[in-house]
Every structure is written in C-alpha cells, then in structure tokens.
C-alpha positions in Angstrom: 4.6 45.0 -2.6 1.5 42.8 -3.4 1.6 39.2 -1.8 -1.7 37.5 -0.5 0.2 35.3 2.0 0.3 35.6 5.1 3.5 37.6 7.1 4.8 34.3 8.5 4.3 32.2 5.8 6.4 35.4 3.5 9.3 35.4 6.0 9.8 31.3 6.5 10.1 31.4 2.6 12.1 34.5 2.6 14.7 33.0 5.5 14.3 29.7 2.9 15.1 31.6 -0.1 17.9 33.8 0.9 19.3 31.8 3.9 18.7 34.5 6.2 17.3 36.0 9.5 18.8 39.4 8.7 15.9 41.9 8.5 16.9 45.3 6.9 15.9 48.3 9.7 15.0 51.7 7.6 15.6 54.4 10.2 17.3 56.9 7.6 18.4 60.4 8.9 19.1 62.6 5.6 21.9 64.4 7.7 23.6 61.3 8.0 23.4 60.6 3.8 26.8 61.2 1.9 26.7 64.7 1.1 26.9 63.6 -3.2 23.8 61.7 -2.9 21.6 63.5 -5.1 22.6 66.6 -3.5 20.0 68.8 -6.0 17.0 66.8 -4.9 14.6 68.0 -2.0 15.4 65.9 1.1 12.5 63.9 0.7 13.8 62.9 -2.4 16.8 61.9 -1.2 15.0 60.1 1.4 13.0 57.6 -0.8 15.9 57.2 -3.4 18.1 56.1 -0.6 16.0 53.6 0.9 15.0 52.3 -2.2 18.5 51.6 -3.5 19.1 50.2 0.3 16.0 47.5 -0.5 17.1 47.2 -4.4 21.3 46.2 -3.2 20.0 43.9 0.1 16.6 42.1 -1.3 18.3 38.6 -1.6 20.1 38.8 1.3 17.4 39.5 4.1 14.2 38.1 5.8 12.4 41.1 5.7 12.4 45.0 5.9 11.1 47.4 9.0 10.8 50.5 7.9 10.8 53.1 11.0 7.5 55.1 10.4 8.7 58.1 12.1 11.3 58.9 10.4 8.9 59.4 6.9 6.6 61.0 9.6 8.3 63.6 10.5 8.5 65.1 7.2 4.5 65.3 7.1 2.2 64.8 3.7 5.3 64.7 1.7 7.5 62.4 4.1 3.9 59.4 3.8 4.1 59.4 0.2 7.7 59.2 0.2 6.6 55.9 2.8 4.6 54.9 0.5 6.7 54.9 -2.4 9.5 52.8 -0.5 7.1 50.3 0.4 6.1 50.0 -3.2 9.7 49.3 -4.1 10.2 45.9 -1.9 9.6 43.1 -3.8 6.1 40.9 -3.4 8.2 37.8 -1.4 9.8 39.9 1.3 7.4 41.1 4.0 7.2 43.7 5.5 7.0 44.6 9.3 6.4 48.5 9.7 7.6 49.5 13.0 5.1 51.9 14.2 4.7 50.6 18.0 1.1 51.8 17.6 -0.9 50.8 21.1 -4.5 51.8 21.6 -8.3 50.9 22.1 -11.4 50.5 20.3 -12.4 52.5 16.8 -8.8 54.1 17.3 -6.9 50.4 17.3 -8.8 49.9 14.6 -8.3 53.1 12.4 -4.5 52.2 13.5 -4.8 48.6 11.7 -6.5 50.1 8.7 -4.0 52.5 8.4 -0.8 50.1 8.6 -2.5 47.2 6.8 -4.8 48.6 4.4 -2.6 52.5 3.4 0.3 51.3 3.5 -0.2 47.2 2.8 1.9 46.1 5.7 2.3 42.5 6.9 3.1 43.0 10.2 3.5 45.9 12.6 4.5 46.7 16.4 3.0 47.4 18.9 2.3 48.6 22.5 0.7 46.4 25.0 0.4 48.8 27.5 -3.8 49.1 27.2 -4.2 45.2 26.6 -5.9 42.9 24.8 -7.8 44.7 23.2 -5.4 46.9 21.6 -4.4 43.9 19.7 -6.9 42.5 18.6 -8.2 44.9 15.9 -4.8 43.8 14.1 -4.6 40.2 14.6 -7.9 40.2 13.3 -6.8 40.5 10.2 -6.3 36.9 8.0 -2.7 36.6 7.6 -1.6 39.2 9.2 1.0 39.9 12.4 2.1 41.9 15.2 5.4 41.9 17.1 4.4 43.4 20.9 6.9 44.9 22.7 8.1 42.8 25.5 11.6 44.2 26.8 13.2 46.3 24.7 16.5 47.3 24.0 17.3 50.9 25.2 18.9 51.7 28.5 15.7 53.1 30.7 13.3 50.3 30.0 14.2 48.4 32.9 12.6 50.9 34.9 9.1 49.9 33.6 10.1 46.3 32.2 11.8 44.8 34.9 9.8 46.9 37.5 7.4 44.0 39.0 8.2 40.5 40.2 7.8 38.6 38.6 9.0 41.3 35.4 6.8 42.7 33.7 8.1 41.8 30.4 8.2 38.6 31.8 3.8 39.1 32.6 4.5 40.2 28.7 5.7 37.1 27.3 3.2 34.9 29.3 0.1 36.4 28.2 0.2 37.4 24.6 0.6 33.7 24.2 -3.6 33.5 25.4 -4.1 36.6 23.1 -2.9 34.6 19.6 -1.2 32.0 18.2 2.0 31.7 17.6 1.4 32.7 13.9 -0.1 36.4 14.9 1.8 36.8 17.4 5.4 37.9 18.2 7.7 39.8 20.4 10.4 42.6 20.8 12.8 41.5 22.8 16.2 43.9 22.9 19.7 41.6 21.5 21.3 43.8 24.2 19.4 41.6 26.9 20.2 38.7 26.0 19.7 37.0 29.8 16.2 38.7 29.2 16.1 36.8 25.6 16.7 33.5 27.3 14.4 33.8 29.6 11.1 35.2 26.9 12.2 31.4 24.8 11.9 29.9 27.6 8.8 31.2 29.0 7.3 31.4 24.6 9.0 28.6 23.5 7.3 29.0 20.0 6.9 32.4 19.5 8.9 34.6 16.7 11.2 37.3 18.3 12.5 40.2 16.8 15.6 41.3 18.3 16.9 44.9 17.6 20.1 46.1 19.0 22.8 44.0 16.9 25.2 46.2 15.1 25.3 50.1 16.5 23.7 49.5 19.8 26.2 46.9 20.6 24.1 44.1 21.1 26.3 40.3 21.3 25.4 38.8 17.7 26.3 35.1 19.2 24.8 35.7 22.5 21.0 36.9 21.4 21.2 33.5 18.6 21.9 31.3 21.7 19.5 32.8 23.9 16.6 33.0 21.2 17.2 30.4 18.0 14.9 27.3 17.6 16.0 24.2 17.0 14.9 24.5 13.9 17.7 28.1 13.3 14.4 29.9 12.8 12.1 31.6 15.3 14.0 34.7 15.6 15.0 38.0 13.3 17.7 40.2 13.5 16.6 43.2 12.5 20.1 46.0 11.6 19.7 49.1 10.8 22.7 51.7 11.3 24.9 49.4 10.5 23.7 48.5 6.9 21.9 51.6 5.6 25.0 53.9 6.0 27.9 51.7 5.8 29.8 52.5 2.6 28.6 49.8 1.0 25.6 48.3 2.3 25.4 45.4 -0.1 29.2 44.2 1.7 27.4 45.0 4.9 24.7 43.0 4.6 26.1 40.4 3.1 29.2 40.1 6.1 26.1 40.4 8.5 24.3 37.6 7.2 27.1 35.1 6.5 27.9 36.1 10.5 24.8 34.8 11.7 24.3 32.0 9.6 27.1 31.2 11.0 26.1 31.4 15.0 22.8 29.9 13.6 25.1 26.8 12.5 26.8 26.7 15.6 23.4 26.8 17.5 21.2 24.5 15.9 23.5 21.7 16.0 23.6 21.8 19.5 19.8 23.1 19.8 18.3 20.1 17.7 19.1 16.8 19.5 17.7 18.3 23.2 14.8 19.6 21.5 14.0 17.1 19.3 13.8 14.4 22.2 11.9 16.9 24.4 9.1 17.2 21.7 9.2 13.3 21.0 8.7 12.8 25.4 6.1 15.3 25.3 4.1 14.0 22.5 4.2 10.3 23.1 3.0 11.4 27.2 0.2 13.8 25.4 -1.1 10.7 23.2 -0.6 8.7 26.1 -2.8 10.6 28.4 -5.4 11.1 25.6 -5.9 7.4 25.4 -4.1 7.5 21.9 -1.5 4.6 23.0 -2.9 1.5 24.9 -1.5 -1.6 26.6 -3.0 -4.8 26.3 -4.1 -7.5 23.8 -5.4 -6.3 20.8 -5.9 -7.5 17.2 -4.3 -5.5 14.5 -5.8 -4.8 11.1 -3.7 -7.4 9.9 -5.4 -9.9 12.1 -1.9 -10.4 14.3 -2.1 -9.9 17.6 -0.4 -7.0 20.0 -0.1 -5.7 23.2 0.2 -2.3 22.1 -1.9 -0.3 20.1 -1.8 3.1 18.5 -5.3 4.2 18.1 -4.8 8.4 16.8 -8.8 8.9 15.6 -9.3 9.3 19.3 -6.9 13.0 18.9 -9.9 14.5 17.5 -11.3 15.2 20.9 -7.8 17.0 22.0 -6.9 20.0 20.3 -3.8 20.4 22.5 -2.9 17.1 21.2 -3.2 17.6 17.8 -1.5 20.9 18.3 1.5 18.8 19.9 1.1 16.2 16.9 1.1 19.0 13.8 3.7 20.8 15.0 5.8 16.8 15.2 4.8 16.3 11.7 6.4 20.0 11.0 9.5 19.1 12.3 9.8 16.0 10.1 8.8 18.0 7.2 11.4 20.2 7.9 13.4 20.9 4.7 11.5 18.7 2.4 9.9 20.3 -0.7 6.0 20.0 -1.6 3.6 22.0 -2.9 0.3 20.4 -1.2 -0.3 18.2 1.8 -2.3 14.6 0.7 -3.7 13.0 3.6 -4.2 8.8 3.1 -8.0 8.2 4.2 -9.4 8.6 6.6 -7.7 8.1 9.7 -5.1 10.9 9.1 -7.5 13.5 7.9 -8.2 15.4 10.6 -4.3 15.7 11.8 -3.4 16.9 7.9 -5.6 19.2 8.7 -4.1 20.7 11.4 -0.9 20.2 10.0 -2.1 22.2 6.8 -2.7 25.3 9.2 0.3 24.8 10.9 2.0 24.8 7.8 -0.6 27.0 5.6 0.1 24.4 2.8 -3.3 23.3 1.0 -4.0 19.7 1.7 -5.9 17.5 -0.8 -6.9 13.4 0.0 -7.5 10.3 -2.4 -10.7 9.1 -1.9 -11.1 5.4 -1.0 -14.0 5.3 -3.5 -14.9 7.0 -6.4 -18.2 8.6 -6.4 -21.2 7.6 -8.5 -22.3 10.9 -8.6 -21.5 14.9 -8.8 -17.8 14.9 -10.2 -17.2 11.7 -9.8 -13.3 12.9 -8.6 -10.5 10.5 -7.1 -9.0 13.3 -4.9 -10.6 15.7 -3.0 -9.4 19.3 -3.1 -7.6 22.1 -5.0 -4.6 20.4 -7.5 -3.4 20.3 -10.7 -1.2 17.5 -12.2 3.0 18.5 -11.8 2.6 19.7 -8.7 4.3 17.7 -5.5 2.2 16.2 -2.9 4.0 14.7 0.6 1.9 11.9 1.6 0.7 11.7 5.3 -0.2 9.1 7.4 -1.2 8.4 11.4 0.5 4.7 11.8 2.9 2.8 9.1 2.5 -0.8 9.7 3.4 -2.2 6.4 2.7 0.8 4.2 0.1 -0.9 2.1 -2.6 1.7 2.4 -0.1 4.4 1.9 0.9 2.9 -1.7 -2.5 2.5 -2.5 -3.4 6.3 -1.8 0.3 7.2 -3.7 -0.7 5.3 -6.5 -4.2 7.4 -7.1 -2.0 11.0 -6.7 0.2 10.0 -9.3 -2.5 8.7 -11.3 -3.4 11.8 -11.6 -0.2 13.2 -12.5 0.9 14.6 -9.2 4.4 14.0 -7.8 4.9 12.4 -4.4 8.7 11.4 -3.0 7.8 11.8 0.7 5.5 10.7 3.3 5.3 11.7 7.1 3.9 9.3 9.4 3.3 10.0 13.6 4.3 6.6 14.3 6.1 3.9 12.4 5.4 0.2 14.5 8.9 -1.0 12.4 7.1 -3.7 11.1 8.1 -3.4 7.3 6.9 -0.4 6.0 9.7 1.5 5.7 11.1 -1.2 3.2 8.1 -1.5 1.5 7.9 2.7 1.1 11.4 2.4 0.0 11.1 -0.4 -2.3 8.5 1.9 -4.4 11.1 4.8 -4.2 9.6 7.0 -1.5 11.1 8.5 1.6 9.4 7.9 4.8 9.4 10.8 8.0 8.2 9.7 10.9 7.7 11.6 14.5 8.1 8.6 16.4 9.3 4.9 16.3 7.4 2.6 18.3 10.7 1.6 20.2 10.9 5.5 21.6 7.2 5.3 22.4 7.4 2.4 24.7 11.4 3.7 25.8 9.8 7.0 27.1 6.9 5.6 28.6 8.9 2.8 30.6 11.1 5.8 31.7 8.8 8.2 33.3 6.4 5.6 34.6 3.8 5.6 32.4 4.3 1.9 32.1 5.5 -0.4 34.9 8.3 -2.8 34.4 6.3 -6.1 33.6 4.5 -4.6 30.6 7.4 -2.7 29.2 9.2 -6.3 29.1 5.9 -7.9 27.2 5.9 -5.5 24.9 9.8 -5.5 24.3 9.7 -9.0 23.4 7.3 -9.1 21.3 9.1 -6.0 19.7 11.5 -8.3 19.2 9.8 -11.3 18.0 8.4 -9.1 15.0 11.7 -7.9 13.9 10.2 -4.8 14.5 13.6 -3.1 16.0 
C-alpha cells in the first residue's frame, strides 16, 4: 500500500480503471466467518486472512476500501498488527479511507492524523466535526491527503442531533466544511438511507465527494441515493458495502452484481444529469467572465487586424481567483474522458489558467516557449517531460488556431504526443478546421454564439447590441 498520490487523485483513477464507485466496507465480525475458515487459526488470524482474501477477490472491481478500525481494535496489540497487515495487502492504486471517525483538538488531532496517515499509511479518514475547525485541520494539512466529515449519517437516532436545529444541523454541516477545504480535502458522510437528506447536502456542496453508507444490509435505496448525490460527471459519490460483500458466499459474485447495479443507476443518471448541468456551468461561467471584465462590447481590433464588437480578453482572470476556479473546473469538464499524461499550456496568455487547471486536475503542466533562450539550458519547453509521453494542448481563445499549431509543432518536436487541445472560448472563426486539418481534436467550454445567447438572455446585454454582434456573427461565417 505505497502510492505518493494524492487520495482523490487514487480514487478518480481507481473509478477510471475499474468502472466503479463501489468501495469495499471491512467491518468483519469473526462470529459471523464460515465456521471451515481456517478453523485451527487464532481468531486474529482468521481475521486478517479473511479480509485479505476479501481485498485479493474484489480489487478490480472497487473504488476503494474502508476498513472499520474498531473492529481490529477491539482485539488490542494483536488485533493493530493484524490492521496493519490488511492494509499492507491492498494494492498501491486503490486508496484507502480508514473509517475511524476520529474528532478532536490540538496535539491530540494531531497525534490522531499521525497515527491514521503516518502508522497505518491511510489516504483518507473520518471524522467528527463536533469540536470544529480545528479538529480538521491537523489532517487536511497533510499534501494529498483527505477526510470525509460526518454530516448526516445513516443510523436511526441521528436525527435527534442532525436534524435538531433549523436550519439542520447537518445542513450547518455541509455549508461550512466547504470554508474549511477544498473540495479535494474535503468530503462528507451522508447516510444512502436519507436520501431527501442526500439531495439536499448536493445541493447545498455541489462539488464535494460523498460517501454514502447504508446500501446493501441497512436497506438503503441503491437508485434513490445515485439520483440524489451523482455528478454529472457519474462521479462525486462512493458507495461504500460492507455486509453485503464480505459475508455473502461469494463475495467476488457479490461485488461484481453490486457494481454492474450501480453502473447501471449511474447510466441512467448521468444522462439525464449532464445536459442541465452542463448549461448551468456554461451560464455561470460566461456571467463570471462577464462580470470580471473578461468579455467586452464594443469596437475593437483583433490580433488579426479585423475588427469586432466583441472581445474576449481572459489575461484579465488573473485578478479573480473565483473566476479561474469557475474556468478550470470548465476546462475539466471538457477534458473529461480524454487521455494525457501532462497539461502544455500555448504562451503566454493561457498560462496562468493551465495552471489552475493543473491543480484542479493534479496533472503536471509543461509550456513551449515562444523563444529559445540564449542562455542556461537553452530548452524549447519549460517543465518536467520526456519524449512518448501525451501532452493536451491548452488555449484561452481559438480564433484561427495558428498559435496553437505553432506551440503543437515544438511538443512534437520534441517527441511528445498531442491529439487534443481545450480551449475556454472558440470565436468559430476557422480554427476548428484548421485544428482538424492537422489531425487534432479541439474541446472547448464555450462557443462565442452561447456567450453572446446567455448574455442577451439574462440581460447582460440589451437588445441593440446583441443584434450588432449577431450579425456580424454572421457576416464572418462564424456560426
């Protein structure tokens, strides 16, 4: 179980991999075992074999594994190492999320993260927020690693703490973790038997990971918790099983039926999920840029030396970090499903979004320089590479893609692949063409028909200028 990367960049690969957002739950009882298990062995014996052949029948076919650490607890000395051991067993590429739901203060919060993260090499734990912030903190300090807080959970008293406040206070919950970490620290336990509860946590975190326990023995509604909690995307959410796997006669069947089931909700889902979201992301990007002085109206001369009465100035995003939140997280959704090994950003314009977008993403980024240096190395591209590996190309505005082909050509040049480039805007005025004339794919966020069609709708725009810009639109074969 040694991986460097990060717990969320482990389990987007591991749903990638395996197709799948089932996460194995290890909550063994040795009680429970079939009695011709290694009935000689000691029952912590029995205990580590059994989990072990659990991980070593199911590790293609999950997301990630939660072991309970009380159950190894409760065995003392003996029942740590036999924790240990297990933990040991799970392969590199699947993380792991130790359920601990440690929740305290100070030196002890941070004896508690040393503990999970540097005993027992966890990649994520969870926890109580009952103290705070500051009970968090000591964990989410660590690089690359996460924690799942609990928010409302799924057994049958919570409510009368959870729901006790009004607003609820899993509801308070979900709010504020978001102002205690991002989205790639941060996550929430939210019970698949409250699946009303579910829909209302996406709502109110429409970014953040849930894990929802409850699916299989506790009755939880499999379809129900994917349509309250999926992403667009068919990610965002784990469905962590436990009972249902770990003693079923044959787990490997089990797991297996379990994760066909939800891929196939997840289908279902999506499909509807994607267009509404989609669109909401493009309308709240394009007013974002909009209010950040990113798109203007009026006369202006292109690079090209035509004139416009619309221009798409995104340098300016630099000075809005909610912005260029809003715009990495577009790029992400048009790099969605593409293959690429680093992130090449054409200069110098869409440097500082690739950035972003290479922390969104934790892919390394590397750029062509414009000029070769005189002196030092000398090098055509900044940054970590080396020659076979895939670079997607990425770009603020595609006019006609010149620039672009001129940074492809210096990758490739240096023996790095590129198929793919993301753009934030395409102004429709040849580029695509050109891109594909060359034998790459472009990906862009926005058209600059949808930019002007969702500012003319909520206002941004009045009617006069929306019909300049339209026809001249038009007059460029730009549509």
């Amino acid at each position: 179980m040694t991986n460097n990367q990060g717990f969320f960049t482990k389990l987007k690969q591991a749903i990638a991999d395996n197709q799948s957002l089932l996460c194995l739950g290890l909550d063994p009882e040795v009680n429970k075992f079939s009695p011709d298990f290694k009935p000689d062995a000691s029952q912590v014996e029995r205990l580590t074999a059994w989990c072990q052949n659990l991980i070593s029948q199911t590790s293609d076919l999950i997301c990630c594994v939660k072991p309970n650490i009380a159950f190894f607890e409760q065995y003392g000395p003996e029942g740590l190492e036999a924790l240990q051991a297990v933990l040991k067993s799970i392969p590199a590429h699947i993380p792991v999320l130790l359920d601990a739901k440690r929740g305290d203060i100070g030196s002890t919060a941070s004896a508690y993260a040393r503990a999970m993260f540097d005993v027992y090499q966890a990649d994520a734990v969870t926890l109580s927020p009952y103290l705070g912030r500051d009970s968090i903190d000591p964990f989410i300090n660590r690089e690359g690693k996460a924690v799942f807080v609990l928010c409302q959970t799924s057994n049958p008293s919570a409510a009368e703490v959870q729901n006790s406040s009004q607003p609820p206070l899993y509801q308070h919950i979900a709010q504020i973790i978001q102002s205690w970490g991002s989205a790639e620290q941060i996550g929430l336990v939210v019970g698949a038997t409250r699946p009303e509860s579910l829909a209302e946590v996406r709502r109110i975190a429409p970014q953040t990971w849930i894990l929802a326990p409850g699916v299989g023995a506790q009755g939880g509604d499999l379809q129900a918790t994917l349509q309250a909690g999926l992403l667009a995307d068919g990610g965002g959410l784990i469905i962590p099983v436990s009972r249902a796997v770990i003693y079923a006669d044959d787990p490997r069947a089990a797991a297996l039926r379990l994760r066909d089931e939800i891929n196939a909700g997840r289908a279902a889902v999506s499909k509807v999920l994607k267009p509404t979201a989609d669109l909401s992301l493009k309308k709240e990007l394009v007013q974002a840029l909009f209010s950040a002085g990113c798109i203007k109206f009026g006369q202006f001369t292109l690079a090209s030396g035509k004139q416009s009465p619309i221009y798409v100035d995104l340098r300016r995003i630099i000075s809005f970090p909610d912005v260029m939140r809003k715009a990495a997280a577009a790029y992400a959704n048009s790099a969605a499903g593409l293959s690429f090994d680093r992130l090449a950003a054409v200069p110098y314009a869409a440097l500082p979004a690739t950035a972003a977008l290479s922390l969104h993403l934790n892919v390394p980024m590397i750029y062509p320089r414009k000029e070769v240096k005189a002196y030092g190395t000398g090098q055509a591209i900044e940054g970590a590479f080396e020659a076979g590996l895939t670079a997607i190309m990425v770009e603020d505005v595609i006019t006609t893609g010149g620039s672009i082909l001129t940074a492809i050509k210096t990758l490739e040049d240096a023996g790095l692949k590129v198929k793919d480039v993301l753009v934030l805007v395409d102004r429709n005025q040849g580029g695509h063409q050109a891109l594909a004339n060359g034998g790459y794919s472009l990906h862009a966020a926005l058209s600059i028909d949808e930019v002007v069609e969702i500012l003319h709708e909520s206002g941004g725009i009045n009617h006069e200028m929306y019909q300049n810009v339209k026809s001249y639109l038009e007059e460029n074969h730009v549509r």
